[in-house]
Each structure stands twice: as C-alpha cells, then as structure tokens.
PAGUSE-433107 format. One record per residue (C-alpha): z, y, x; residue in one letter. Coordinates in steps of 0.1 Angstrom, whole numbers, plus 5000, padded with zeros to 4 digits. Example, Ala and Ser with C-alpha at 12.3 -4.5 7.8 and 13.67 -1.06 7.14 Angstrom:
<pts>
507849555123A507149895137S
</pts>
This chain:
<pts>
955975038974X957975338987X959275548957X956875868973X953675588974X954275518938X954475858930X951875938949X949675698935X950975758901X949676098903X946075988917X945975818882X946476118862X943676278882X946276498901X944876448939X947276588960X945576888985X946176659017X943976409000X941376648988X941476739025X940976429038X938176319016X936276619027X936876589063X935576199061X932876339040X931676539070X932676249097X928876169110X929575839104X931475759069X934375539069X933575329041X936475139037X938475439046X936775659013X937175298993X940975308997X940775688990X938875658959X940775358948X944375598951X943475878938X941076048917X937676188931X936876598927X933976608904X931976828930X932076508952X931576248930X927476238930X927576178972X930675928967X929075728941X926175728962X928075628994X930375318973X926975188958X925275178991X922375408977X922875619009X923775489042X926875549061X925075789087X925276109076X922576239098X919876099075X920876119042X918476369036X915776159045X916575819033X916976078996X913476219005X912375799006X914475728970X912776088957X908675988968X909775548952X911375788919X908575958911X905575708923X907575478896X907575738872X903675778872X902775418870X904675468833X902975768828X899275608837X900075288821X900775458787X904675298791X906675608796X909375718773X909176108787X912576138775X915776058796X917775858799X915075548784X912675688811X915375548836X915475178819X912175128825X911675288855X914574998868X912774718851X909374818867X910474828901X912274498896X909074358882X909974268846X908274578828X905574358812X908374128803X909274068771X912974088767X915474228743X917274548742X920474528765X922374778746X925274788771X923074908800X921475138777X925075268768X925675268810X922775468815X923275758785X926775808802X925175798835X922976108826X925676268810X927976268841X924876368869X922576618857X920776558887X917576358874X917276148908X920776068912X921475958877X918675738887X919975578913X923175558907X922075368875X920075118897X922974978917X925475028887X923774728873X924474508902X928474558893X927374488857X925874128861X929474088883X931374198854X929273958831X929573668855X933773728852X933373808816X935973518805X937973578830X938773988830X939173868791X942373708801X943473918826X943574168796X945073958773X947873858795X948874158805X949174248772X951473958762X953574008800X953674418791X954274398755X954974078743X956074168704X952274378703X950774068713X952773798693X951674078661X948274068674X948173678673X949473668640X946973888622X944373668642X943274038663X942873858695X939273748677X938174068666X938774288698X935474468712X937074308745X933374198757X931574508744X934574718764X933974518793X929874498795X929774838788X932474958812X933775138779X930975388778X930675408741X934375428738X936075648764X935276018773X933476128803X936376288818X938675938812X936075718819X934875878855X938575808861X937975428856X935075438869X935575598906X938175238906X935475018894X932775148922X935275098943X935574738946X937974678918X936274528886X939774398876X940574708870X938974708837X941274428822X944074688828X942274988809X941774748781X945274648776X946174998784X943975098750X945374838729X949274918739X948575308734X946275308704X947574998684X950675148666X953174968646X952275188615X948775048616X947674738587X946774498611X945374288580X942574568578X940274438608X937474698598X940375008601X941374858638X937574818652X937275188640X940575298653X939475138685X935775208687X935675548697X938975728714X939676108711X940376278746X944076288742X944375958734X942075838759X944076018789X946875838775X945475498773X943375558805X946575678825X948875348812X945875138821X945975248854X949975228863X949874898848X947274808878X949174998900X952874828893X950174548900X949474588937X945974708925X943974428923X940374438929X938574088918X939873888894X
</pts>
C-alpha cells in the first residue's frame, strides 16, 4: 500500500472522509443503478456521513434494491408488510406498544416463531436498542434490524473462530499484554463472545460503534476480531491488578467516548496494516 493509500485509509478510520470521497459516494448514490460493490469498497475505506447512512445500510443489507427508480415503492411494499405485522400484535393482544421490543416481535412473527416458546436472546435485543437509537425513523430501524440478524447467525456460526483471530492478533501486536493476560488466566474471563454476538452494542458508543459497524455491513465480519484486540490493547493498562477479574470485566464492560475512539480507531489500523480482511 502506497504511503498516500495508507494515509488515506488511515483517515477513513478516524471518520475523516476526505471531500472527493464524500463526492463520490453521493454521485453513486444518485447513479440509477447503484454500484454495489463499488459503495462496498467505499464504505469499507472510509467512514459513511451520517446523513447517508439509513439508505446505505439499506442498500449493503439488500433491504432496497439496486435500482434506484423504485426505491420508493419497494419502501411503500416494506411500509403496508410493517404495519399489517404490527396489527396482528395489536389484535392478538402480543404487542409490546413500546419500541424497540415492538420490533423483536414483529421479526419473530413474520418468521413464524411468535407462538414459539423460546428464550430471551439478549444480544439481538442489545442489536435492536442500538438500532433505534441510531435511526429514528420507525420503519427503517425496522428493517434494518431484520437483515442485521442474518449477519448475526454468520457471526455466531464463526464465533470460535473471530475468537482467535482476536486473540492472535493480540499476542502478534502485543505479545508482553498477552503473555500478562495468560498469566493472570484473563484470556477466560474476556466478554470476547458477548463483544462479538452483540457486535459490541452494550459496550461501544453510537458514534464508535456506527464506525465498526458501516465495516461489518460491509462484508467484513473479521473486522470485529480487530475492534476487540483494539479494546484490550487500548484499555488494558499496565497499572491495572489483573488479579481483580471483577475490576477488568467493569473496566471493559462499558467504554467512555474518548476511550472508545481510541480503541475503535487502533482496531481498525490494525485491520488495515492487515490487507482488510473480510471473512475469517
């Protein structure tokens, strides 16, 4: 990678999208036919302006269709499905009238588990609270949230794997962390699967984690291993009593916004110095 590209991408980490690639997201944007794997390679460099991450999203998920000519229709087709789900909750006595629960079971009807019995899967229900957070737009939180899921049950297929992608990256990047972390038996204790499953929703900010996340949608789920040794590296000081497992978890569970930028912005040169790697 030319010493520009790196810097390039470097800055697309940070969240600093250079105006000739805010240009050229809009123009394709506008293209009457999207280039998906154009705005892929776009979103995977650099970071995605907030005013066009709903129809982005919506594009990388394949909630609308590459043809921008009837986007407004095929949302007009999502908005009448929305809302016809919606009543059957509120007819059937099932509806939690407050968002974002409203949203879980709306998913689980229309995949014909409702009347299911099934436990509480507490990392979709963290993926959908975010979800809402980010897009105040009822629908499209929806339906983002519905295809979200499918890169969920990809991430928990890989689970073991991203695991040691994480780990040894750590032990490549940092080897006298890890050999510390090995010998106050911390490799055991890491909320590395609740990171993972929940896409660290419950532990980074929204403006860190949209950063991650517009990578993820992507195509790149490895990118996730990276963000994790990228939190351990940045938040894991030498100062800290490794012996206290309880003081680490809450060191770790829950990262301010400074220290999330930081941790968020090593995750992601580490997967840049990388090559970027998308599955694992």
């Amino acid at each position: 990678m030319t010493t520009r590209n790196f810097r390039s991408g470097y800055y697309g980490t940070l969240g600093v999208s250079g105006i000739d690639e805010k240009k050229k997201l809009e123009k394709l944007l506008l293209d009457e036919k999207i280039d998906l794997e154009l705005l892929k390679r776009i979103c995977l460099q650099f970071h995605t302006p907030s005013m066009h991450r709903p129809l982005v999203w919506k594009l990388l998920l394949d909630v609308l269709p590459v043809y921008r000519d009837i986007h407004e229709t095929v949302t007009e087709q999502h908005s009448s499905r929305y809302l016809a789900l919606k009543q059957v909750l509120v007819v059937t006595k099932r509806a939690h009238l407050l968002l974002p629960d409203l949203h879980q079971q709306i998913y689980q009807l229309e995949k014909g588990n409702l009347f299911l019995t099934s436990s509480k899967d507490d990392s979709i229900s963290s993926i959908v609270r975010t979800l809402h957070d980010i897009f105040p737009d009822e629908l499209d939180s929806y339906l983002i949230f519905s295809k979200f899921v499918l890169k969920c049950d990809v991430i928990r297929e890989n689970l073991s794997q991203l695991e040691n992608i994480m780990f040894k990256r750590l032990e490549v990047e940092s080897p006298n962390l890890y050999a510390r972390l090995v010998e106050f038996s911390i490799i055991s204790v890491l909320p590395t699967k609740r990171w993972l499953l929940q896409c660290f929703a419950d532990t980074l900010p929204l403006a860190s984690l949209e950063r991650v996340w517009d990578k993820m949608l992507a195509g790149s789920i490895s990118v996730l291993s990276f963000i994790g040794a990228g939190i351990v590296m940045t938040c894991i000081r030498s100062a800290i009593d490794l012996s206290n497992h309880e003081l680490l978890l809450k060191t770790l569970s829950r990262l301010g916004d400074d220290q999330a930028e930081r941790a968020v912005s090593k995750g992601l040169e580490l997967w840049i110095q990388c090559g970027r790697p998308l599955q694992v």
